[in-house]
GUKE-408170 format. One line per 10 residues: number of its first residue (from 1); their letters; for each residue x, y, z of N, C-alpha, C, O. Coordinates in Angstrom, 3 decimals, always signed. Layout:
% residues N
NUM = A = X,Y,Z,X,Y,Z,X,Y,Z,X,Y,Z ~ ...
***
This chain:
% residues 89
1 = XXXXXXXXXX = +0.832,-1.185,+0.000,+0.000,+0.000,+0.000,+0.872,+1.242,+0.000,+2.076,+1.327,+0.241 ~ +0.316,+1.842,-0.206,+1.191,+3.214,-0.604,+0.930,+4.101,+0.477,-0.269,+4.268,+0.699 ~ +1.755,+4.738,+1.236,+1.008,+6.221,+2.216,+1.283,+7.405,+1.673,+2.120,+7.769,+0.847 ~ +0.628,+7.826,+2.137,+0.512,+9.395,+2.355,+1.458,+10.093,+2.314,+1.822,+10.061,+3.490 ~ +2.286,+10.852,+1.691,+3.491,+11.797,+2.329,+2.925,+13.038,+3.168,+1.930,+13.376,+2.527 ~ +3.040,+13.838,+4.205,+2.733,+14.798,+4.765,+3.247,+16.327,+3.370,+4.136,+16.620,+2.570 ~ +2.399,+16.653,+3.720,+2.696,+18.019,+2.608,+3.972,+18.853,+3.226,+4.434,+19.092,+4.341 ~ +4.251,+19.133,+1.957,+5.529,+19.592,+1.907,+5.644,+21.292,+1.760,+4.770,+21.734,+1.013 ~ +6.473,+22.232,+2.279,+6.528,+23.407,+1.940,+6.875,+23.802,+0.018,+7.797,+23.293,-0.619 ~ +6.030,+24.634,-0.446,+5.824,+24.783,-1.742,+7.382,+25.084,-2.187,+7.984,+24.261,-2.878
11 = XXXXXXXXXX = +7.916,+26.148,-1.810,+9.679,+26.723,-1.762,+9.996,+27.479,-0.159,+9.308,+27.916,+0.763 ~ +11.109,+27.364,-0.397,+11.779,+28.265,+0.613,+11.260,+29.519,+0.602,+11.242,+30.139,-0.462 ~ +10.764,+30.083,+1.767,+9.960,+31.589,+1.571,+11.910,+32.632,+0.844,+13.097,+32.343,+0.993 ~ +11.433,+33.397,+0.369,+12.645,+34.079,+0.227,+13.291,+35.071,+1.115,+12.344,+35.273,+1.876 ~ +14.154,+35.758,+1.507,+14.385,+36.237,+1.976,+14.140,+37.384,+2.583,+14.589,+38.328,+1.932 ~ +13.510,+37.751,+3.751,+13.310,+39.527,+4.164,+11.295,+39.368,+3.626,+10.533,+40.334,+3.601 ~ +10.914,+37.969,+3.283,+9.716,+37.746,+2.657,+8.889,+37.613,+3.915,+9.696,+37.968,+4.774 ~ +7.688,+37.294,+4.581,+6.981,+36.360,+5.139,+6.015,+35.075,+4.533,+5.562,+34.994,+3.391 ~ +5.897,+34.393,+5.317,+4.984,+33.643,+4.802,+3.478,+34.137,+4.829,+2.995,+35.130,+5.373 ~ +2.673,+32.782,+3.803,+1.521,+33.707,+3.394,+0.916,+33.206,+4.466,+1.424,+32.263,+5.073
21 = XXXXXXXXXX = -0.513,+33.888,+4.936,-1.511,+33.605,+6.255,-2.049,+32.512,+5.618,-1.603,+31.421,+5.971 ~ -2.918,+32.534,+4.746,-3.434,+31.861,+4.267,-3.973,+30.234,+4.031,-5.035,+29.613,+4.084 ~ -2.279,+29.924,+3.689,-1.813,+28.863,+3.416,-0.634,+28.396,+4.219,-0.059,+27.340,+3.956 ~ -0.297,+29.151,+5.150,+0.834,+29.080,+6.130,+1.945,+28.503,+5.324,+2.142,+27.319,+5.594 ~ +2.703,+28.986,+4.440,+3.552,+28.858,+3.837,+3.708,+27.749,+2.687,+4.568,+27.777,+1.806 ~ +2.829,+26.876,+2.839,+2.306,+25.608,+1.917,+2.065,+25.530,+0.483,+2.221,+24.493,-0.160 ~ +1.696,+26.597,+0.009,+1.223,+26.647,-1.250,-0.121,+26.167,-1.555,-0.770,+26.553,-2.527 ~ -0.460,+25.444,-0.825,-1.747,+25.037,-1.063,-2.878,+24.990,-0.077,-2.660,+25.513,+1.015 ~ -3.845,+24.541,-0.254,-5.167,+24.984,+0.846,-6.096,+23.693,+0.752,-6.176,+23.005,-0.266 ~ -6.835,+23.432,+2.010,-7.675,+22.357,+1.445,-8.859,+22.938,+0.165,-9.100,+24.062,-0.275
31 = XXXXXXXXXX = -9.394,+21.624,-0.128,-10.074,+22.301,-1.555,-11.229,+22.535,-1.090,-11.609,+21.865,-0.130 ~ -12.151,+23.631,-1.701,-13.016,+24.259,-1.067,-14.486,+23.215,-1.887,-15.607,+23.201,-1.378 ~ -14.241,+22.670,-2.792,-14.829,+22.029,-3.660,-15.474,+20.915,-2.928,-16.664,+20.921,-2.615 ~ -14.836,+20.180,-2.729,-14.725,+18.484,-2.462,-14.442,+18.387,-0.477,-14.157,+17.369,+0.154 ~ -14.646,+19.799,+0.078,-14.124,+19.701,+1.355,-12.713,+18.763,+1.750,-12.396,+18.255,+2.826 ~ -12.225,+18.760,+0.817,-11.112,+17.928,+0.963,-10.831,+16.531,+1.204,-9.825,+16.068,+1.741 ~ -11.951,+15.837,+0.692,-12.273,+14.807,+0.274,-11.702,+14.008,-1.048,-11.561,+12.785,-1.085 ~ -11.418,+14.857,-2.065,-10.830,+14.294,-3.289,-11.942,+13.770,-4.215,-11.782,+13.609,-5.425 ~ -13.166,+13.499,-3.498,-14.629,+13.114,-4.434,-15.429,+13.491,-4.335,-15.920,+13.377,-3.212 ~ -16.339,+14.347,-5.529,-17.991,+14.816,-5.110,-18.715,+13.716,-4.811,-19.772,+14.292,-4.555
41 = XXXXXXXXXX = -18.908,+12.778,-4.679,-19.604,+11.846,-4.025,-19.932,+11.072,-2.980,-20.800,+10.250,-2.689 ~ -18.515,+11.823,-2.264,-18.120,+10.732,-1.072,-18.954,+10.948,+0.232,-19.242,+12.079,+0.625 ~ -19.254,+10.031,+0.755,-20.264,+10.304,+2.354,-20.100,+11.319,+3.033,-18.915,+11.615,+2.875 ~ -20.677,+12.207,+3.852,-19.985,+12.770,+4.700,-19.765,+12.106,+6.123,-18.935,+12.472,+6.955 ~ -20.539,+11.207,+6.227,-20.863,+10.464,+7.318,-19.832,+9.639,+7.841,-19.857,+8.983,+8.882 ~ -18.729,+9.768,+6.822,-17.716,+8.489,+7.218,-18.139,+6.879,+6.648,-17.305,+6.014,+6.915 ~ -19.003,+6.570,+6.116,-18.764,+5.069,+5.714,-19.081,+5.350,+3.923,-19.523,+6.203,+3.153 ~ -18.499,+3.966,+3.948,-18.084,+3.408,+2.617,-19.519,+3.631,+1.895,-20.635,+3.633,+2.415 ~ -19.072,+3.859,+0.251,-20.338,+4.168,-0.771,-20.605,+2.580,-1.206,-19.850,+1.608,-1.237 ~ -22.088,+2.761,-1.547,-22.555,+1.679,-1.854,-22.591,+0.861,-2.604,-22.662,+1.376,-3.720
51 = XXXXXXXXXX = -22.579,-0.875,-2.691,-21.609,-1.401,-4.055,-21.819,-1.159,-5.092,-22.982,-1.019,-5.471 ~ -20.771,-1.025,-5.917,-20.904,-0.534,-7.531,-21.035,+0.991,-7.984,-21.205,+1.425,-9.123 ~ -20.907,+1.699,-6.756,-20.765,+2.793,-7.264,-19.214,+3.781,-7.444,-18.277,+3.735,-6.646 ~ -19.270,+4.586,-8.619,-17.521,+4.820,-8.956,-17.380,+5.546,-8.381,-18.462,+5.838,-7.872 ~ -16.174,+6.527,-7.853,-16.095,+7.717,-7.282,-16.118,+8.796,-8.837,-15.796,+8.573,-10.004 ~ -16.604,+9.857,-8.203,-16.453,+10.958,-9.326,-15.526,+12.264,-8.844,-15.759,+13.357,-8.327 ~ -14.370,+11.553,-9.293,-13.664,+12.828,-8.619,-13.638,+14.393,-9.158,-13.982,+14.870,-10.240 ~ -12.991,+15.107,-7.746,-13.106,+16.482,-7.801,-12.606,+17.012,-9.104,-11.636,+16.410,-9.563 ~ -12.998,+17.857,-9.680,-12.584,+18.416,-10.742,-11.439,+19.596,-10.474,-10.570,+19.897,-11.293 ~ -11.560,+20.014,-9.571,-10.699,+21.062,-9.236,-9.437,+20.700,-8.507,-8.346,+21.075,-8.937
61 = XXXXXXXXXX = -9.552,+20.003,-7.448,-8.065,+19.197,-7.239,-8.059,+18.321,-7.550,-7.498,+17.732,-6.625 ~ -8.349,+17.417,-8.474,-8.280,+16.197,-9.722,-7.660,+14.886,-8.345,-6.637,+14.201,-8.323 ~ -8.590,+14.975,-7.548,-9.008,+13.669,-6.701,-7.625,+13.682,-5.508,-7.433,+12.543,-5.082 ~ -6.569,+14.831,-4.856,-6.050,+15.093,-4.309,-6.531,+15.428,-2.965,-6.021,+15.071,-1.904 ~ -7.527,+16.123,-3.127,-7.816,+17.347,-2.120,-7.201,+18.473,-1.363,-7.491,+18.875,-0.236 ~ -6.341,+18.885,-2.153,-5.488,+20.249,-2.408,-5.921,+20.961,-3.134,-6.729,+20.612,-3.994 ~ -5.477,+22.206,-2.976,-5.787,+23.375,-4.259,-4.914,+24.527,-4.081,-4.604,+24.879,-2.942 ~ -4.464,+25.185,-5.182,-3.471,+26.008,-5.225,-4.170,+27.232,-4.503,-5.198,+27.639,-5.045 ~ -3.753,+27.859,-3.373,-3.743,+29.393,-2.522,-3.663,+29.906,-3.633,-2.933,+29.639,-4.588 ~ -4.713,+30.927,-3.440,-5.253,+32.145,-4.534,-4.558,+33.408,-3.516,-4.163,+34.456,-4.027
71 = XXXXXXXXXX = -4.510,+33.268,-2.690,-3.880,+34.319,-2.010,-2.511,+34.320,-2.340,-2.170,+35.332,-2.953 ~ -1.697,+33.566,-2.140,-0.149,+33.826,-2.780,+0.042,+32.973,-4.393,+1.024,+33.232,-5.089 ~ -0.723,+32.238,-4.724,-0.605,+31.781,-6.036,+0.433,+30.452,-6.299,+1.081,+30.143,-7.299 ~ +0.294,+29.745,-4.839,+1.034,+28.667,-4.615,+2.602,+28.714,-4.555,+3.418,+27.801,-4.684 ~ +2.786,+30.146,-4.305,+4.626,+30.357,-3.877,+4.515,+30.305,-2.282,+5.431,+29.669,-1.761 ~ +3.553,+30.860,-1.390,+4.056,+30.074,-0.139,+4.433,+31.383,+0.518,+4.592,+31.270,+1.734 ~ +4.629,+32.667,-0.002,+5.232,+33.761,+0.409,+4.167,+34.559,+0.316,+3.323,+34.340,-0.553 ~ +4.012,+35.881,+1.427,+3.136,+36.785,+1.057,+3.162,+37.634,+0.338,+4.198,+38.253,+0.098 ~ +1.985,+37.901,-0.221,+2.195,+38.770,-1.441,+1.232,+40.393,-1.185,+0.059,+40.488,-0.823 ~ +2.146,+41.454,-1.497,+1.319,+42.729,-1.057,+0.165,+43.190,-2.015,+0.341,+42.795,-3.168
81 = XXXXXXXXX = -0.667,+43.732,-1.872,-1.675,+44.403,-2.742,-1.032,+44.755,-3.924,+0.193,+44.875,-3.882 ~ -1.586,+44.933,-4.906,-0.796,+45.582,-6.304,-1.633,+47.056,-6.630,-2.793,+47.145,-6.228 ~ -1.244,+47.770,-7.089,-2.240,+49.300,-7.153,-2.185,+49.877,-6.250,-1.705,+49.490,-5.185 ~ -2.742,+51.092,-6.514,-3.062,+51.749,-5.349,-4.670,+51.665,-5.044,-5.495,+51.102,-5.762 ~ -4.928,+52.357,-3.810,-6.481,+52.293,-3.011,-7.151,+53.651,-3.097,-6.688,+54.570,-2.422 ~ -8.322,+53.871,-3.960,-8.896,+55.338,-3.988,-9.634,+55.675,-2.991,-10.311,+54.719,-2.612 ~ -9.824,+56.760,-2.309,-10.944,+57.611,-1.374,-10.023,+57.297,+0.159,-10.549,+57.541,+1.245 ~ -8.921,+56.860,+0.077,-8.776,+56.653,+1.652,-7.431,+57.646,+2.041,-6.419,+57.911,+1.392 ~ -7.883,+58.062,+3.375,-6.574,+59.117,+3.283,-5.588,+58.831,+4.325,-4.563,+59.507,+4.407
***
């Protein structure tokens, strides 16, 4: 059987950088899709689906249950606003 590896940091934050809140430096987030399940189908209840039926996996983390941080964009580092902010003084 195969396990699990524990997730891994996406890169080394860079230097003088912080990490992102978000994703606490990870790059990734559970998937908001599939609750982090890896299948739209799967119980929530905890037991097994009923015989003969396939899993249909997540489309968005393609049956992982990860998903790339939209907040740093899966670098793991924080990233500042871009632009400026109108009406505030």
């Amino acid at each position: 059987w195969a396990r699990p590896r524990a997730f891994e940091r996406a890169r080394a934050t860079p230097e003088g950088k912080r990490t992102c809140a978000a994703c606490d430096g990870f790059g990734t987030r559970a998937c908001a899709r599939c609750e982090a399940r890896g299948r739209e189908n799967a119980r929530r209840d905890g037991e097994v689906q009923a015989r003969g039926a396939w899993p249909r996996w997540c489309v968005d983390c393609r049956g992982s249950g990860r998903s790339v941080c939209m907040d740093c964009l899966g670098t793991g580092a924080h990233r500042d606003p871009i632009g400026f902010r109108m009406g505030e003084d």
